[in-house]
Structures are given as C-alpha cells and as structure tokens.
C-alpha positions in Angstrom: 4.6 -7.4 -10.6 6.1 -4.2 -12.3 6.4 -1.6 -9.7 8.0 -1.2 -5.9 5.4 1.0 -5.0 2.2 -1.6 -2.8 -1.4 -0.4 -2.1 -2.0 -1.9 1.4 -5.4 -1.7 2.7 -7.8 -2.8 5.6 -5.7 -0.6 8.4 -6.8 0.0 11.7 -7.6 4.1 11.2 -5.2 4.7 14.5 -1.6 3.2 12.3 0.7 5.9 11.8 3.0 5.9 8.8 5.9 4.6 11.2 4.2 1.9 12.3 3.3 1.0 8.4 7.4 2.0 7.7 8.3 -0.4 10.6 6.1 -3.5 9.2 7.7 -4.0 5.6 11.1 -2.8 6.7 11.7 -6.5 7.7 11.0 -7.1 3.9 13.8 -4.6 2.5 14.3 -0.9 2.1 11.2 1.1 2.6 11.2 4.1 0.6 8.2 5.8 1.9 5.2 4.9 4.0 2.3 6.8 4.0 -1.0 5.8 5.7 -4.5 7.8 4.2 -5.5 9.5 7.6 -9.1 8.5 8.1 -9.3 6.2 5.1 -8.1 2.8 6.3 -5.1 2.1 3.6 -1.8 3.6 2.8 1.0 3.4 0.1 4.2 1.7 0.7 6.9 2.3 -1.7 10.0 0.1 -1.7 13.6 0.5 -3.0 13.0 -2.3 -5.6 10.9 -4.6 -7.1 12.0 -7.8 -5.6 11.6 -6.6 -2.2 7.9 -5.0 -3.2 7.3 -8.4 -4.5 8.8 -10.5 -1.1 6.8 -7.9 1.1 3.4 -8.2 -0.8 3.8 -12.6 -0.7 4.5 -12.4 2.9 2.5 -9.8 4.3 -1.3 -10.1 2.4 -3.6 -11.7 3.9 -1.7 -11.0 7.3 -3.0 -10.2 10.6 -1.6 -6.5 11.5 -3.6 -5.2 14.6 -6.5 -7.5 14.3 -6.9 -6.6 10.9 -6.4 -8.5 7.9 -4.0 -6.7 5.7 -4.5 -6.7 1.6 -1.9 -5.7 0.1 -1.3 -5.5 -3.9 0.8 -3.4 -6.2 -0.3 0.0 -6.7 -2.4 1.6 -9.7 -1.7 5.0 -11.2 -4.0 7.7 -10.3 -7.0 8.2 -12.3 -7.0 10.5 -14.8 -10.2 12.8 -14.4 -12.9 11.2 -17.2 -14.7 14.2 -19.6 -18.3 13.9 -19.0 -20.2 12.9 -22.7 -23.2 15.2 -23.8 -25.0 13.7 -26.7 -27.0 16.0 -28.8 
C-alpha cells in the first residue's frame, strides 16, 4: 500500500465520524475521519503509511456494529470523462 488515507465501507448509516475516529485510533494516529452521511462508507486518513497499513490488516473483514467492515486504501477522485461524439 502507498497511501495513509483507507476507504472503509459497509457502515451502519447511524456512525458518526467519532465513532469511525475512535475505531482506528487503537491502530495509530488518525488524521481525519469522515463518514459519507447517508452513504454507508467513510474515509479514514492516518498519520502514516504503516499505521494505514496495520489498521486496514486488522480491521477488514471486521465486525463493527453488526456490519462487516471493508476496508482498502483509497483511490483518487475521478476525473470527470469528455463524452465522444463520432461524426
């Protein structure tokens, strides 16, 4: 894994961004936390690497509030595709 920043999805909708903060803080320094009200997943960005990397081996796959957590590093944001029209 490259980055400190974890996609981590299948959340109960009710988890705040504390709760998510509270979870991976046993796994290092969270940076930020931010769950995608309504959505189900959240972002958690750690201080570095290694601890991303420790958080995402013991966490995925994890029960957290009856759910099943999947966790994996996170992708850049898409970049908005040009529609092709063919003559």
């Amino acid at each position: 894994m490259s980055g400190s920043k974890l996609y981590v999805g299948n959340l109960k909708y009710s988890i705040t961004d504390e709760q998510l903060a509270k979870l991976f803080a046993e796994y290092g320094e969270v940076k930020s936390a931010n769950v995608i009200k309504g959505k189900g997943f959240g972002f958690v960005e750690m201080s570095s690497v290694e601890e991303a990397d420790r958080a995402r081996e013991a966490l995925n796959g994890k029960d957290f509030d009856g759910r099943t957590l999947r966790i994996a590093e996170a992708q850049p944001p898409r970049t908005e595709r040009r529609e092709f029209r063919g003559r």
